[in-house]
GUNU-457739 format. One line per field, with one value per residue (C-alpha): residue number from 1; x, y, z. Coordinates in steps of 0.001 Angstrom, whole numbers, padded with zeros to 6 digits. Each point is the difference from the previous one (the first is absolute). Example, Ala and Ser with C-alpha at 12.3 -4.5 7.8 and 13.67 -1.06 7.14 Angstrom:
# residues 2
pos (1	2)
X (012300	001370)
Y (-004500	003440)
Z (007800	-000660)
# end
This chain:
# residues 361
pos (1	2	3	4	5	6	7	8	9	10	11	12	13	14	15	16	17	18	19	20	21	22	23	24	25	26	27	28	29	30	31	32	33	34	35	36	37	38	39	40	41	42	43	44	45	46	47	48	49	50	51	52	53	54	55	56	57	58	59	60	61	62	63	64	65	66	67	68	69	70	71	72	73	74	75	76	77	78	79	80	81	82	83	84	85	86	87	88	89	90	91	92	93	94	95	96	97	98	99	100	101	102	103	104	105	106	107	108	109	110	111	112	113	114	115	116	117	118	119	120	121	122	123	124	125	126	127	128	129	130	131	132	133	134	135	136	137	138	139	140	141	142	143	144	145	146	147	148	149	150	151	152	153	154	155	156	157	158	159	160	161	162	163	164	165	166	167	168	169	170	171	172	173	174	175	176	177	178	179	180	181	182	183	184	185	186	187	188	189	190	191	192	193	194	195	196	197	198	199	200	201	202	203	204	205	206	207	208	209	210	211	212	213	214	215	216	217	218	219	220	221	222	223	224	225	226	227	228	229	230	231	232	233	234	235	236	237	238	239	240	241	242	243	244	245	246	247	248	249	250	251	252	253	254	255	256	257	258	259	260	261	262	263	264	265	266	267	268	269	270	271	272	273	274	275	276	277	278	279	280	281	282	283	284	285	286	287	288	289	290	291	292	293	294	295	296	297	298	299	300	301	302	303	304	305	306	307	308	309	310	311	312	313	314	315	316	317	318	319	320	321	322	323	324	325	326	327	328	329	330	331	332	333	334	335	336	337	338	339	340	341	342	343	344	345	346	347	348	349	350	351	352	353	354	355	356	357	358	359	360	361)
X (-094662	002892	000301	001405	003319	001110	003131	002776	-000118	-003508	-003685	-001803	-000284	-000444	000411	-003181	000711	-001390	-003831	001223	001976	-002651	002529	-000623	002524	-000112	001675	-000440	001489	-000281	001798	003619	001631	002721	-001111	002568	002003	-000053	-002091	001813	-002368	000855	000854	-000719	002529	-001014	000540	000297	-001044	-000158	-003055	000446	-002861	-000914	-001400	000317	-002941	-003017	-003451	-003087	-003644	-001232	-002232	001297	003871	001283	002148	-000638	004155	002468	003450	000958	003383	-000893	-002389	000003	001055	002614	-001735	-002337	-003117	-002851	-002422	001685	-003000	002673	000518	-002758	001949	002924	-002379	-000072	003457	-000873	001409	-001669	-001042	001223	003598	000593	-000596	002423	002284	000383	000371	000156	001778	000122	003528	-000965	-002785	001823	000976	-003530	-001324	002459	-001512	-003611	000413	001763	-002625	-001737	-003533	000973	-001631	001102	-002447	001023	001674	000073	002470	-000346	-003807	-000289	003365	002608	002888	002092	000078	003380	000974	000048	003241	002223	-002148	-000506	-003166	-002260	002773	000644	-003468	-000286	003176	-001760	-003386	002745	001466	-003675	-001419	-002408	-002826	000599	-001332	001220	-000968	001935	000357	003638	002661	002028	-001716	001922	003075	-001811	-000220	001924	-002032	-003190	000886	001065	-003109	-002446	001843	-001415	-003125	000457	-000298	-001877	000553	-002694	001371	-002241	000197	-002694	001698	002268	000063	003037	-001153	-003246	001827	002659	-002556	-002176	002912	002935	002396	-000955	001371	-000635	-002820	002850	001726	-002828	-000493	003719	-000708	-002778	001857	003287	-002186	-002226	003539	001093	-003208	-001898	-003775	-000714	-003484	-000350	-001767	-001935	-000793	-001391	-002231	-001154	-002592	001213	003511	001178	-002672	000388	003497	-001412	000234	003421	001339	-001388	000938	003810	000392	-001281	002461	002663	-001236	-002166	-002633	-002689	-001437	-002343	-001336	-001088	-002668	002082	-001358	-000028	-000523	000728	002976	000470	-002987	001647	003475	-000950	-002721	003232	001987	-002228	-000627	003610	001316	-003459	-001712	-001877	-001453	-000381	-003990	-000263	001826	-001237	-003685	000700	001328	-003103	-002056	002032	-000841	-003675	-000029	002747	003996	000546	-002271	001466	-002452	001938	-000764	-000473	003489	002213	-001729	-002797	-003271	-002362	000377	003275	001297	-001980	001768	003580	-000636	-001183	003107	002567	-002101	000087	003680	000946	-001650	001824	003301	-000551	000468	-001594	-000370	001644	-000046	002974	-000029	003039	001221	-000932	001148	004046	000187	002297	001995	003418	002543	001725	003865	000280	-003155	001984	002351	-002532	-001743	003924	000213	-003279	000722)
Y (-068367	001619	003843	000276	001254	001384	-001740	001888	000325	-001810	000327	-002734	000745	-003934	-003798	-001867	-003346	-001248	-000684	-003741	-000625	-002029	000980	003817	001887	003186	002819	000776	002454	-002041	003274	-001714	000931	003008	003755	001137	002969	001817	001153	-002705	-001972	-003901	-001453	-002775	-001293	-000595	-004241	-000229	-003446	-001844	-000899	-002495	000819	-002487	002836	003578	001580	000245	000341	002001	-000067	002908	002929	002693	-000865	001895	-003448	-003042	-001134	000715	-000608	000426	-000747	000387	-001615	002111	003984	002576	002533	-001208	002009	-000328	000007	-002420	-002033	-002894	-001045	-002562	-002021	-000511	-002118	-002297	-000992	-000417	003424	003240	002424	002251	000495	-003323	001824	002525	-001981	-003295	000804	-002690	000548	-002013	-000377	-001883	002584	001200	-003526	-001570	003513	-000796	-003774	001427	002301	-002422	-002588	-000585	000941	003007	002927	003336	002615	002268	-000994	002086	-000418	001016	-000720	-001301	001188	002505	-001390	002758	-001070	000782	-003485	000712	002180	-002991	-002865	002017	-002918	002797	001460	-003806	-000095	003238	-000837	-003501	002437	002145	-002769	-001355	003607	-000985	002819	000599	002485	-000048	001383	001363	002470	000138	002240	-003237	-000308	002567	-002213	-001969	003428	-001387	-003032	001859	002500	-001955	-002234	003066	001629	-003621	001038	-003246	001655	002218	000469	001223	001653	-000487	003180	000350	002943	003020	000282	-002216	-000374	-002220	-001692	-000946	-001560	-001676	-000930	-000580	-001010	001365	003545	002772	002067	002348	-002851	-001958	003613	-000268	-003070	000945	002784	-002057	-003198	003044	001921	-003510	-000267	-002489	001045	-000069	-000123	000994	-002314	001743	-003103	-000707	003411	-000465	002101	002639	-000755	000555	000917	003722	-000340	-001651	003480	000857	-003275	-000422	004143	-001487	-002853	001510	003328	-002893	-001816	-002292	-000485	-002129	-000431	-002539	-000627	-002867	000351	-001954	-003740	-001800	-003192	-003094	000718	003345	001338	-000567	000803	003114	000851	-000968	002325	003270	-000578	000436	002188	002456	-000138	003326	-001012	-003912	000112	002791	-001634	-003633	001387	001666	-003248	-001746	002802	-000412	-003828	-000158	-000009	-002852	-000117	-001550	-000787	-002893	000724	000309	002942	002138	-001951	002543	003409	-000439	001010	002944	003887	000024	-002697	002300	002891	-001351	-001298	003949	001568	-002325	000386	003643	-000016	-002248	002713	002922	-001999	-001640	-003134	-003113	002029	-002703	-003557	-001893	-003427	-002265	-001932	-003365	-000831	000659	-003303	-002767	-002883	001312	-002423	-002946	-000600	-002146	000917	002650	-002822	-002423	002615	000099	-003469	-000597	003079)
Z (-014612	-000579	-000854	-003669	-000433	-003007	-001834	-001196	-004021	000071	-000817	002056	003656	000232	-001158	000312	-001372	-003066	-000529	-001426	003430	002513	002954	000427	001810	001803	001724	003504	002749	003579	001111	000467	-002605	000922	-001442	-002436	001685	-003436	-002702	-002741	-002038	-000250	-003418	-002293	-002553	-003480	-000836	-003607	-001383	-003304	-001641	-002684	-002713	-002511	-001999	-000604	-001519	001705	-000623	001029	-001547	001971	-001902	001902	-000360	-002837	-000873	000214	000016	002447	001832	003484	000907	003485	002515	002895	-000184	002399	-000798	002726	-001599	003088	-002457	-002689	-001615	-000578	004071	-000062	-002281	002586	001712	-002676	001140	003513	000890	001151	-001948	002665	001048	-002001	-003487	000366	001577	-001603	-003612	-002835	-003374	-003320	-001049	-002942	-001312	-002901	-001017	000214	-001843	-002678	-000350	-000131	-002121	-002407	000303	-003470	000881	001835	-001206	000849	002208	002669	003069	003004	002772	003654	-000109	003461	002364	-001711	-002068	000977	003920	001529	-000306	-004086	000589	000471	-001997	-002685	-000617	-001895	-002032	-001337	-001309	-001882	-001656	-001473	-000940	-001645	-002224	-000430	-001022	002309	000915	004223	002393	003652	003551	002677	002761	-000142	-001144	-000983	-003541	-001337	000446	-003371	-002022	-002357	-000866	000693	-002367	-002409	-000080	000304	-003723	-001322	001624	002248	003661	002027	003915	003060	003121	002714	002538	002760	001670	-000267	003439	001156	003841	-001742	-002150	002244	002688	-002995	-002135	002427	-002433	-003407	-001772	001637	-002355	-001359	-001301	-001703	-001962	-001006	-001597	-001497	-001432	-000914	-001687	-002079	-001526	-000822	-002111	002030	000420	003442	002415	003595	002133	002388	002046	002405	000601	003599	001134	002815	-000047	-003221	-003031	000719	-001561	-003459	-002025	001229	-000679	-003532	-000184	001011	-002226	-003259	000430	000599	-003011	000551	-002996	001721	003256	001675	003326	002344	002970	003521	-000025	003199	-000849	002675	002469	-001469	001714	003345	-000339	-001751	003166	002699	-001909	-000827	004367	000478	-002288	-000616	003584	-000883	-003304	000128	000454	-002546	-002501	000723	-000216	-003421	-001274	000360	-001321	-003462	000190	000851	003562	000319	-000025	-002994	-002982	-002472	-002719	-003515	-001455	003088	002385	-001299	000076	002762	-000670	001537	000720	001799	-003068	-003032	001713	000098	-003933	-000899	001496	-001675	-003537	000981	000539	-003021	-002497	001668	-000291	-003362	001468	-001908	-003111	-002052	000215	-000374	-001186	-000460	-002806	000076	-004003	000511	002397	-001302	001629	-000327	-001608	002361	-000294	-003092	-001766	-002555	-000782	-000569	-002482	-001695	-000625	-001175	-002686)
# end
């Protein structure tokens, strides 16, 4: 088998082919291939394909989700986040949840549209959406399609509640709306950082903000009046839970007002790429790290059980749960709990309904 190589801008170290495919493909070094004569990584372009919904709105009936309805504009994510709990889903479409989900990215370019029809339909009764539940809608590719910004400006006309997810500095780009919707109490916004240090992120997140940048946001979306959580997620064991306080420490003095936290899952392909990649990029700390994962999920890699799937469970998971409780009080994070108004929504008027209102006075 070939060694892994890392990719230039990427997460995965590899591109195992889908668990739906009955042809398998693999990698292999028969030892003629020439050595590069320099230290240059090799690239992959991002492919940027259409994916022609039906529908917009999603939705979830799991207990532990703090929603159960969501948008993602995106299937696939740049960011290429090795531990990104949404890769399995690539293989869904006969890609890999490898290089494949960071590389081939699909976009809705009818989002806001079909939003707009769903919210207008006659039984449609308003409750909180979130968007960027499974891969971020503020992916580099949102810079240019502007996909996301199309869909908080139909939740604006709606006065439809919305909260939204990201690691990138790009939301600030929809302070406007944001802001505007969060003074109707319509919008809140979570910032997930797992680092400060921008070495870690940079290898875990290749192509998300750097840590300084995610706090800028936090900072710009709070002045703006948005209320805004820090995601502290994933915490994995021995590489980056010792940096819980400082983060939370960080985004509260930036001004964030909430925090909340998420235990690495590894389920399906995840488990692998995520093992390929702590082998190549932390050598020295792989078995450590590995080992204390399964001690905060009873012996095994990854425990599905609802209730226990996002935190872990046992003395390495109790510990992790004290310290951010810990750091939350000291912080006055999660001292008030915002909720959303779901009463202001209304179906804004079509061209032609005013007039028809005119004529019938």
């Amino acid at each position: 088998m070939a060694k892994t190589t890392p990719i230039k801008g990427r997460g995965a170290r590899s591109n195992a082919t889908s668990r739906y495919i009955a042809d398998k493909r693999e990698a292999f070094d028969d030892g003629w291939e020439p050595e590069a004569e320099d230290d240059t990584l090799p690239r992959l372009d991002t492919q940027l394909r259409p994916d022609h919904a039906r529908k917009i709105i999603s939705t979830n009936d799991s207990p532990d989700i703090g929603f159960d309805r969501s948008i993602n504009p995106y299937k696939g994510c740049e960011h290429g986040c090795i531990y990104c709990y949404a890769r399995p889903n690539h293989a869904y479409l006969g890609l890999s949840p490898g290089q494949d989900f960071e590389t081939r990215i699909f976009f809705k370019p009818e989002a806001a549209r079909l939003l707009e029809a769903e919210l207008s339909a006659r039984r449609y009764r308003p409750k909180l959406i979130h968007i960027g539940g499974d891969t971020d809608p503020y992916q580099p590719a949102e810079k240019s399609l502007k996909i996301t910004r199309s869909v908080l400006e139909v939740m604006d006309r709606f006065n439809h509640p919305v909260s939204i997810i990201t690691k990138s500095h790009l939301i600030t780009r929809d302070v406007d709306i944001l802001g505007r919707m969060a003074r109707r109490n319509l919008a809140g916004a979570c910032i997930s950082i797992t680092t400060l240090d921008r070495t870690l992120a940079r290898d875990m997140e290749p192509r998300a903000a750097t840590p300084q940048r995610r706090l800028d946001a936090i900072r710009t979306l709070s002045e703006a009046g948005v209320p805004v959580m820090v995601g502290f997620a994933p915490v994995i064991p021995g590489l980056n839970d010792q940096e819980l306080e400082a983060v939370l420490e960080a985004a509260a003095q930036a001004g964030a007002t909430r925090a909340m936290f998420v235990t690495l899952r590894l389920p399906l392909e995840i488990k692998d790429l995520f093992r390929e990649w702590l082998a190549d990029a932390r050598p020295d700390r792989a078995s450590k790290i590995m080992s204390l994962i399964r001690q905060a999920r009873g012996g095994r890699d990854y425990d599905p059980e609802w209730g226990s799937r996002m935190r872990g469970s046992g003395p390495v998971a109790d510990l992790i749960a004290q310290r951010f409780a810990a750091a939350c009080r000291r912080h006055r994070l999660n001292t008030d709990r915002v909720e959303l108004d779901l009463k202001s929504f209304r179906v804004p008027p079509r061209p032609g309904d005013q007039l028809g209102l005119f004529d019938a006075a």
